[in-house]
SEMAR-374255 format. One record per residue (C-alpha): residue number from 1; residue in three letters; z, x, y. Coordinates in steps of 0.05 Angstrom, whole numbers, plus 5000, padded with zeros to 4 digits. Layout:
# residues N
[NUM, 'ala', [Z, X, Y]]
...
# end
This chain:
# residues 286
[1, 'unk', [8616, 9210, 1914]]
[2, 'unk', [8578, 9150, 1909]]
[3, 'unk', [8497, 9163, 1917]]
[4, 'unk', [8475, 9100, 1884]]
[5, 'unk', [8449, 9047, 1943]]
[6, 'unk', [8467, 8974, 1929]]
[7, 'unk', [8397, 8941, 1927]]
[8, 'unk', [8363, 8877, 1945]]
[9, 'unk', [8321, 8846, 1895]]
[10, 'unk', [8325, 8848, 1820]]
[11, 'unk', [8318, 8916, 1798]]
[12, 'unk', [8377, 8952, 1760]]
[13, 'unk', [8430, 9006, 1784]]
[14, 'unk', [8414, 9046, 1728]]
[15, 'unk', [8344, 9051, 1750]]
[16, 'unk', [8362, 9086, 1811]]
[17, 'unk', [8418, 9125, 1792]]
[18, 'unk', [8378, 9185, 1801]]
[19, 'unk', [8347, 9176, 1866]]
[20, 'unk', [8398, 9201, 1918]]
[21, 'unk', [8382, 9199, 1987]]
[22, 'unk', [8426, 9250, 2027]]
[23, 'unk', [8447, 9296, 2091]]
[24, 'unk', [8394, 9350, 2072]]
[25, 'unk', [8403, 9382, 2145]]
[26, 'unk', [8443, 9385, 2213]]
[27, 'unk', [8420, 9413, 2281]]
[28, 'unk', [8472, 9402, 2336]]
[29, 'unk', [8438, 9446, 2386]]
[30, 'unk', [8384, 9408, 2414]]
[31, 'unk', [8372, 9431, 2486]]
[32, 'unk', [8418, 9474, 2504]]
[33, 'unk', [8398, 9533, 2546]]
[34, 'unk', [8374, 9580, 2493]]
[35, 'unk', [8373, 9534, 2433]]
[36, 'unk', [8312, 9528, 2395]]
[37, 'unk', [8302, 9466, 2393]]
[38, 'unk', [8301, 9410, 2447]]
[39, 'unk', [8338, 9356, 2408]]
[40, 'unk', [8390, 9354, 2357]]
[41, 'unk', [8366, 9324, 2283]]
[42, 'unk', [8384, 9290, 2220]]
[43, 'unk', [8342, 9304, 2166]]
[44, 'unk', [8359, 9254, 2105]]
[45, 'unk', [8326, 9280, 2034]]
[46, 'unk', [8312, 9244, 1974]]
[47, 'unk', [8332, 9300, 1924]]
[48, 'unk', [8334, 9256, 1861]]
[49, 'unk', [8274, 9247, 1812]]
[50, 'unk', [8258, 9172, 1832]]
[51, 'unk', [8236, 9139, 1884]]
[52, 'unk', [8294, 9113, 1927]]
[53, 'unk', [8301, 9060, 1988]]
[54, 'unk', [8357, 9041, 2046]]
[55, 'unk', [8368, 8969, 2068]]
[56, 'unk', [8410, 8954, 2120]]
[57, 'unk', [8443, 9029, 2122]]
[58, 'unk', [8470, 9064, 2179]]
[59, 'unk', [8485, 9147, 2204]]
[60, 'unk', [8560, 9131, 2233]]
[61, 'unk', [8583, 9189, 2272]]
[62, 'unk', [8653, 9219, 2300]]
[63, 'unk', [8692, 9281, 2327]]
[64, 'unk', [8728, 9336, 2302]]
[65, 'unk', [8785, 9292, 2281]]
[66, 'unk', [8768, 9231, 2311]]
[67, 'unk', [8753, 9159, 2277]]
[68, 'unk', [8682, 9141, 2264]]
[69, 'unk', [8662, 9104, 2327]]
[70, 'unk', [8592, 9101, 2340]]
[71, 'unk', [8527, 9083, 2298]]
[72, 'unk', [8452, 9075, 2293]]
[73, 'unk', [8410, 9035, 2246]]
[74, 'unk', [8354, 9053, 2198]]
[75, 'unk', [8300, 9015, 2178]]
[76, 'unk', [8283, 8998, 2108]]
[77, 'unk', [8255, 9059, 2096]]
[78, 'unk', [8238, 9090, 2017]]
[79, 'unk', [8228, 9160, 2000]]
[80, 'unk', [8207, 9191, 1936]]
[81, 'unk', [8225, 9250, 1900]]
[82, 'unk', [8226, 9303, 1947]]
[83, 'unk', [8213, 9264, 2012]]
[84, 'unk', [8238, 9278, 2079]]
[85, 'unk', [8267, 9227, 2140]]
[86, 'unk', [8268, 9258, 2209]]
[87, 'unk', [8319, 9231, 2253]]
[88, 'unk', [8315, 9255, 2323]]
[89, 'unk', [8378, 9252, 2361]]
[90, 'unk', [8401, 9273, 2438]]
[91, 'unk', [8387, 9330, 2478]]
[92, 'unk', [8425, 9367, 2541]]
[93, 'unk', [8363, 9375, 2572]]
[94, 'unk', [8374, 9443, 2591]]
[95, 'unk', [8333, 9477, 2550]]
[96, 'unk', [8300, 9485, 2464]]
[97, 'unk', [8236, 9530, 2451]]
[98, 'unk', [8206, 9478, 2406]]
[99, 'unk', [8196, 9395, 2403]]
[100, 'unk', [8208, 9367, 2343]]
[101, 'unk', [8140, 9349, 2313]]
[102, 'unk', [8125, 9280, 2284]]
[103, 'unk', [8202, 9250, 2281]]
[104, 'unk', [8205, 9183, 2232]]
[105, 'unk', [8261, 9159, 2274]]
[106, 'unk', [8274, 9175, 2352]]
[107, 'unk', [8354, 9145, 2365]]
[108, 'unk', [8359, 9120, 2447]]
[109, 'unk', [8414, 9074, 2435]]
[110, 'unk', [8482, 9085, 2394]]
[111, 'unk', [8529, 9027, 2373]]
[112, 'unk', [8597, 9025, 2375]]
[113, 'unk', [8634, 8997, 2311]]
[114, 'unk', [8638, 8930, 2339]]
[115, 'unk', [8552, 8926, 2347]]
[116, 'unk', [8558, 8934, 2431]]
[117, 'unk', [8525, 8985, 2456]]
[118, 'unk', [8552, 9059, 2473]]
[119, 'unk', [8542, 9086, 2544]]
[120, 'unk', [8579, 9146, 2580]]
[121, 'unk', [8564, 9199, 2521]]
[122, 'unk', [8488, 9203, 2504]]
[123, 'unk', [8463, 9200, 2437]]
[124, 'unk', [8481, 9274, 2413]]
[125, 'unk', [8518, 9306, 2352]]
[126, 'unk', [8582, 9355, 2375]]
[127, 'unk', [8563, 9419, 2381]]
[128, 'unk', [8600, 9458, 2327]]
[129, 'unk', [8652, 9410, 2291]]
[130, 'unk', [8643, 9342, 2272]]
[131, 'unk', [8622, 9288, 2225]]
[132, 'unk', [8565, 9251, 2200]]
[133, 'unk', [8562, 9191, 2142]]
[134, 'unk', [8502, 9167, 2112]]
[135, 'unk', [8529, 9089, 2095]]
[136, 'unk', [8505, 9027, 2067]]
[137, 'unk', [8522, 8985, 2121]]
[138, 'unk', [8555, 8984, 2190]]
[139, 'unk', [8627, 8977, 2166]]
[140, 'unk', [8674, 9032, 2194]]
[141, 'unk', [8672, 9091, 2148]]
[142, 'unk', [8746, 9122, 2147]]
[143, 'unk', [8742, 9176, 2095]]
[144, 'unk', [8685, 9208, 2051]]
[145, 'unk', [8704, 9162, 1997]]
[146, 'unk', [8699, 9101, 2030]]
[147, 'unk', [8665, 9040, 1990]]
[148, 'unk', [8596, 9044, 2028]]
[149, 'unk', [8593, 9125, 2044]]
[150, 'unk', [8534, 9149, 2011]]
[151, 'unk', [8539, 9216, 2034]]
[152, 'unk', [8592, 9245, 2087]]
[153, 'unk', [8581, 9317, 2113]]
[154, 'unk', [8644, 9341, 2158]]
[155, 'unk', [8614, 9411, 2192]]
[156, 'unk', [8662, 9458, 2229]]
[157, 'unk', [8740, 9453, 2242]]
[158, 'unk', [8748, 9371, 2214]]
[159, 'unk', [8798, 9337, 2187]]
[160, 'unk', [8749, 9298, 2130]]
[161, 'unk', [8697, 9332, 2087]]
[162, 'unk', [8665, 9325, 2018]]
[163, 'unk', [8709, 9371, 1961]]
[164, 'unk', [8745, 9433, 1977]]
[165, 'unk', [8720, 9452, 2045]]
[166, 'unk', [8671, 9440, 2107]]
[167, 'unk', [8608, 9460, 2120]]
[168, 'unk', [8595, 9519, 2165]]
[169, 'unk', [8591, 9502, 2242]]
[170, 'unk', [8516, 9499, 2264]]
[171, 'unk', [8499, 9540, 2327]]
[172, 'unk', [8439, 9532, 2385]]
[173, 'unk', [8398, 9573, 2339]]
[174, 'unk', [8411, 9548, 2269]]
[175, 'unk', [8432, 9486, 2236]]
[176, 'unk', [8468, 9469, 2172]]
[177, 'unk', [8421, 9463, 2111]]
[178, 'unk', [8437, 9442, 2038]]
[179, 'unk', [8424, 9497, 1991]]
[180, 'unk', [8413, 9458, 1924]]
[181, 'unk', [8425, 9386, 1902]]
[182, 'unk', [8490, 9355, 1918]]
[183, 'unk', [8560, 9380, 1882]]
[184, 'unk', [8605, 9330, 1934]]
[185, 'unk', [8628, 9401, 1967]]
[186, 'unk', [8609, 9404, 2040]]
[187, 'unk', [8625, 9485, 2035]]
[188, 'unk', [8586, 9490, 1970]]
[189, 'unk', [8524, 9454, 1991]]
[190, 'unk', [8513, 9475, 2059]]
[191, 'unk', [8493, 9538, 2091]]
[192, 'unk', [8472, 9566, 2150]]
[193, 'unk', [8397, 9566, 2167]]
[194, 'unk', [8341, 9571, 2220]]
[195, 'unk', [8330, 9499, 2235]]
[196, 'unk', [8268, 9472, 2188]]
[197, 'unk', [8263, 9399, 2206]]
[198, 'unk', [8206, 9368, 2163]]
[199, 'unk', [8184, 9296, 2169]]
[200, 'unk', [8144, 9250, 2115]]
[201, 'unk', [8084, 9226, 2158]]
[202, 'unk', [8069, 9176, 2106]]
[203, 'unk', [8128, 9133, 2125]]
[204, 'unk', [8105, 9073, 2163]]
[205, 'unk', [8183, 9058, 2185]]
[206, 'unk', [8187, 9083, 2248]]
[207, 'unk', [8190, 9021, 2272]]
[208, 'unk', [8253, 9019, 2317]]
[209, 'unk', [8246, 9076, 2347]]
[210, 'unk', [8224, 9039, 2401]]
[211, 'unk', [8181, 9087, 2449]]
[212, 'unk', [8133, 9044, 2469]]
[213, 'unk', [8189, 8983, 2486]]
[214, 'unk', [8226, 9040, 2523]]
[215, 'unk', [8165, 9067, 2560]]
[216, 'unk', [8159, 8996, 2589]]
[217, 'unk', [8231, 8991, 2604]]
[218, 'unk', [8253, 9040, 2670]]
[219, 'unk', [8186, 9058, 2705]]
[220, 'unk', [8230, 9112, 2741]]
[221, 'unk', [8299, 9140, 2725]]
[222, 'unk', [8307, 9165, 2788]]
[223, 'unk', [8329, 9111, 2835]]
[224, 'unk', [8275, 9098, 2896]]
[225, 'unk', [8289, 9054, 2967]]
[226, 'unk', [8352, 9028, 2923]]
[227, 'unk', [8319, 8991, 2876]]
[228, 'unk', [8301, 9000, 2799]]
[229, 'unk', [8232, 8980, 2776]]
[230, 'unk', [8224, 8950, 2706]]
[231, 'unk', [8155, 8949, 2673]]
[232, 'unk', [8160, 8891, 2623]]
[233, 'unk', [8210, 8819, 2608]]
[234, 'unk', [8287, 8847, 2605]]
[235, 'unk', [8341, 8805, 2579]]
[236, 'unk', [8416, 8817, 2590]]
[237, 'unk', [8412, 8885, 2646]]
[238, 'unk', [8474, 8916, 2639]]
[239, 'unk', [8480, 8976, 2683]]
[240, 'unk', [8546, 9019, 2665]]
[241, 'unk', [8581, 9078, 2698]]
[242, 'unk', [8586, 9145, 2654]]
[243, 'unk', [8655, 9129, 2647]]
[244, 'unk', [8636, 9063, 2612]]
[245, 'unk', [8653, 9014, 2663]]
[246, 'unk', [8599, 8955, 2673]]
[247, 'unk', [8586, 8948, 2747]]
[248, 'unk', [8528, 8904, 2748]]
[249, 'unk', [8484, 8850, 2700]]
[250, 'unk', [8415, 8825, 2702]]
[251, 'unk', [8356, 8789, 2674]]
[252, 'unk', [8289, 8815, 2706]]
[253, 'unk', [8221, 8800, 2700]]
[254, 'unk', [8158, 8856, 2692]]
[255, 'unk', [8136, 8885, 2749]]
[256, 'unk', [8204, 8863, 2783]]
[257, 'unk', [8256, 8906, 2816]]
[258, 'unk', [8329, 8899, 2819]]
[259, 'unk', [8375, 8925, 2882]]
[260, 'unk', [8429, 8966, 2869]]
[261, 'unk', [8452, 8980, 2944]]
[262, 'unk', [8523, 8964, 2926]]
[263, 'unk', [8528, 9024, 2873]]
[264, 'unk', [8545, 9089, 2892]]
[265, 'unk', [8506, 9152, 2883]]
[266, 'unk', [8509, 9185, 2814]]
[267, 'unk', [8489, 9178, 2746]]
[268, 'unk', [8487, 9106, 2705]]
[269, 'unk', [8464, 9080, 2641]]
[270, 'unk', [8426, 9014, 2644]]
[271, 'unk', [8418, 8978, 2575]]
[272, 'unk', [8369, 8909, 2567]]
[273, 'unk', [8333, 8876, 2514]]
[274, 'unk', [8255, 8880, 2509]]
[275, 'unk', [8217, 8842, 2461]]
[276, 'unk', [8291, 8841, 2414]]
[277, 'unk', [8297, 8903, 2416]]
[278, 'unk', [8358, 8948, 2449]]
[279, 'unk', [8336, 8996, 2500]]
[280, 'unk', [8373, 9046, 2549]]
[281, 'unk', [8361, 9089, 2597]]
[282, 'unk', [8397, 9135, 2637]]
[283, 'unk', [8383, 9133, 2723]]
[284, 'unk', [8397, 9172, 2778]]
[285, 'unk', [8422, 9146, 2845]]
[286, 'unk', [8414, 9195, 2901]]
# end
């Protein structure tokens, strides 16, 4: 497997070649009724001696046996020896004991493989088989030894996997950990822990995680008098069903509201751009 990142700037391969940012852990449960956690995580490790950076990489994501469809971005970020990146991820809203404390990265929107955005499925990691790529970019990953995977870890019963086997299927109350450096065998290097997500507070690269864009966004996700109220500039409103269908676009000002009388009652996704930056939020029409 390929852990060396291709970097910008003048600085040599070799210099890097033992600084290997990977899938340190997996939690799939994230707000289940009973889970312990409210949301699911990533947590990306830099378990090499050196300090290491990402430019321009990606977490790709996909089903049991699926393709990879779906994607999020990550900032420049650099980690040294040692150093942890907290990704938050979705929640069913149902339940999780704990918050995650002090997340580097907080994912609202995913991308499909052709940079639109994803509606209709939330921004959560299957439950207890699937796959997740660390990659250089936001080409299509197709197999763990694709050109740009830096790390692949297929959990559960998948199709695709590092070596000899898959790693364990997490559960509501545990997640998949890596015991010890990286061997390229999903089965070897994973095991089945309580969930210990860790964050390096250091890390000033939290920067699109976007919760203070969203928190102007949607004042309310629940629908009142038929209209949605936006709290700041929104480009390009797109509201979509849960099935994926768009049934409405937009551009609104602050302060502004937009009618939706014509929609029927249920649940929608609404997706805009504030300040350049991708926001979505989920409504309620009752």
């Amino acid at each position: 497997m390929k852990k060396v990142f291709t970097f910008i700037g003048l600085v040599s391969i070799a210099a890097f070649s033992n600084a290997q940012i990977v899938i340190n852990e997996i939690y799939t449960g994230g707000g289940i009724l009973g889970a312990a956690i409210t949301n699911d995580f990533i947590e990306l490790k830099n378990i090499g001696s050196s300090t290491a950076s990402l430019n321009g990489a990606t977490i790709q994501y996909a089903s049991a046996t699926g393709a990879f469809t779906q994607y999020n971005n990550l900032p420049n970020i650099t980690l040294g020896p040692g150093q942890t990146y907290l990704i938050q991820q979705g929640s069913d809203g149902l339940g999780g004991l704990i918050n995650l404390l002090n997340p580097n990265l907080i994912v609202s929107v995913l991308l499909n493989i052709d940079g639109s955005p994803s509606v209709g499925v939330g921004v959560g990691l299957a439950l207890t088989s699937g796959k997740v790529a660390l990659a250089s970019n936001a080409t299509q990953v197709t197999s763990p030894t694709s050109a740009n995977v830096l790390d692949f870890v297929g959990y559960g019963l998948v199709n695709q996997y590092e070596g000899a086997g898959s790693a364990p299927s997490p559960t509501i109350l545990n997640s998949i950990t890596r015991t010890n450096g990286d061997t390229n065998n999903n089965n070897v290097d994973f095991t089945i822990t309580l969930p210990t997500p860790q964050s390096s507070g250091t890390l000033a690269v939290s920067n699109i995680s976007n919760n203070s864009v969203k928190s102007q966004f949607i004042k309310n996700s629940f629908v009142k008098n038929e209209e949605i109220t936006f709290g700041a500039d929104v480009k390009e409103v797109k509201i979509y069903s849960l099935s994926g269908q768009l049934v409405k676009t937009a551009s609104v000002k602050g302060g502004s509201t937009l009618n939706i009388a014509e929609l029927q009652k249920g649940n929608y996704i609404v997706t805009g751009t504030v300040n350049n930056q991708l926001v979505s939020q989920k409504i309620t029409k009752d």
